[in-house]
Wavefront OBJ file of the C-alpha trace (Angstrom):
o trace
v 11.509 149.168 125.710
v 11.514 147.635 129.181
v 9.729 144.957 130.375
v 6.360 146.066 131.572
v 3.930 144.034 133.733
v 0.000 144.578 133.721
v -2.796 142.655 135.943
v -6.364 142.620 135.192
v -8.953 141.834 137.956
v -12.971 142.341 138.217
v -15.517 139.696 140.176
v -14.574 136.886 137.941
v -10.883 137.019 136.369
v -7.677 137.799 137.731
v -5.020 137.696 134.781
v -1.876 139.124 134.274
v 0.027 140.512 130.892
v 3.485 140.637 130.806
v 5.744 142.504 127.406
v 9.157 142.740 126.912
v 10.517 144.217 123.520
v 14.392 143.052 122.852
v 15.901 143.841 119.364
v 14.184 142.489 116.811
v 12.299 140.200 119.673
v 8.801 140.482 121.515
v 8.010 138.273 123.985
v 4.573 138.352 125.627
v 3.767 136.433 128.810
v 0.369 135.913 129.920
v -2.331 133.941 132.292
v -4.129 133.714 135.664
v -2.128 135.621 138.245
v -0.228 132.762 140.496
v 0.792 130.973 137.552
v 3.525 131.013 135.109
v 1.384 131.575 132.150
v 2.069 130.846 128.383
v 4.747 132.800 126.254
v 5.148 133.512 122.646
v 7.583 135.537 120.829
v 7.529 137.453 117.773
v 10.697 138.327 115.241
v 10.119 141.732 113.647
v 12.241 142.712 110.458
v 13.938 145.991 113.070
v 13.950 146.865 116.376
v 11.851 149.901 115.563
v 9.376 147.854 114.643
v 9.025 145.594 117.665
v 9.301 148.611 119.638
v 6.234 149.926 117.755
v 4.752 146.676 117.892
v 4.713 146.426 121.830
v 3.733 149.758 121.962
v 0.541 148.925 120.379
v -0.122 146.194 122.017
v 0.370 147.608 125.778
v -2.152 150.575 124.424
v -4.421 147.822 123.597
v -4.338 146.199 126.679
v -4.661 149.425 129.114
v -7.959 150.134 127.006
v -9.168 146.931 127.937
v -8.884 147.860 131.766
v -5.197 146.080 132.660
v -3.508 148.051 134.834
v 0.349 148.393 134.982
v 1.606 147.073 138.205
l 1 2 3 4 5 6 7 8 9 10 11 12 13 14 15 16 17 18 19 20 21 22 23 24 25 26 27 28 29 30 31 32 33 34 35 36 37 38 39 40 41 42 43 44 45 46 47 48 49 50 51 52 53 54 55 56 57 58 59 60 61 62 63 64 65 66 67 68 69
């Protein structure tokens, strides 16, 4: 999975979500837009399931109203 990049913005937020799914590896980057955000990383047992894993997460996210940039 490549990385993918969302933003978020209404009258009072402007955030950004950032995924990346490498291997075994997820890494999610997030925070205001202008910033560098926080990261955290995840270890999944198989690449499948990291895949899967980010998959669900970026569906989450797109419900929520982020928008991929």
């Amino acid at each position: 999975m490549a990385k993918q990049y969302y933003e978020f913005k209404d009258k009072t937020s402007s955030k950004f979500w950032e995924i990346d799914a490498k291997g075994k590896t997820v890494t999610v980057r997030f925070g205001k837009i202008a910033t560098d955000g926080q990261t955290t990383v995840k270890t999944f047992a198989s690449p499948k399931e990291a895949t899967d894993h980010a998959a669900k997460v970026s569906a989450e996210k797109v419900k929520k109203g982020y928008k991929k940039s």
